[in-house]
N, C-alpha and C positions, 0 to 999 in steps of 0.2 A: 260976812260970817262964813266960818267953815263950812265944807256939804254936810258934814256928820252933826254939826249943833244945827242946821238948817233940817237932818230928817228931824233930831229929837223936838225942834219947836214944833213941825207940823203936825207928830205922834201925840205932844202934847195937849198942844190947840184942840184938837180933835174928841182927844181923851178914847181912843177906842183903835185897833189895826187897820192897817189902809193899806193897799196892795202898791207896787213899786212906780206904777203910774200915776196914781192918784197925787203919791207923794213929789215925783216929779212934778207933775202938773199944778201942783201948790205953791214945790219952789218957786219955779218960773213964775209963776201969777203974780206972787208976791215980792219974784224978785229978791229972795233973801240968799242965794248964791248963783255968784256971776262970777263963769267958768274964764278961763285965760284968755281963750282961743272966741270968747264970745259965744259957742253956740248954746244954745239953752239945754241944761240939765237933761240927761235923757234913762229913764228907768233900768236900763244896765249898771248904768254909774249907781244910782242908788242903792243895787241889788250886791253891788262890789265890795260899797263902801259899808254895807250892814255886813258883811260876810266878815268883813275886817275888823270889826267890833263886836262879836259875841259876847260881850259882858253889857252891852250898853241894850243891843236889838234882840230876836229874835223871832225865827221863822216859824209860823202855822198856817196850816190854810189857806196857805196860799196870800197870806197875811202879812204884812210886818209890827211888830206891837213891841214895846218898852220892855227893858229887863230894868230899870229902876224905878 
């Protein structure tokens, strides 16, 4: 799956905002995106790919929580 349907399962799953780590550290656990290069997701990448979708994420507190 893509990284970006990989944050929105975890935001889902959850039902509640999870900080960029958290949410790396879910991918990876569960393994629901695996990067080219092999290494495991790492909370930049997450922080990039929410940046890049403002209609889908957004940021609070240090947060990242669902816009839909």
């Amino acid at each position: 799956m893509k990284i970006e349907e990989a944050i929105l399962y975890c935001l889902a799953s959850q039902n509640r905002g999870m900080r960029t780590e958290q949410i790396a550290e879910m991918i990876n656990r569960h393994r629901l995106h695996t990067r080219k290069d092999g290494q495991p997701v790492t909370p930049n990448q997450v922080y990039a790919v929410v940046c890049r979708y403002p209609n889908m994420f957004t940021k609070a507190e240090g947060r990242i929580m669902l816009m839909i």
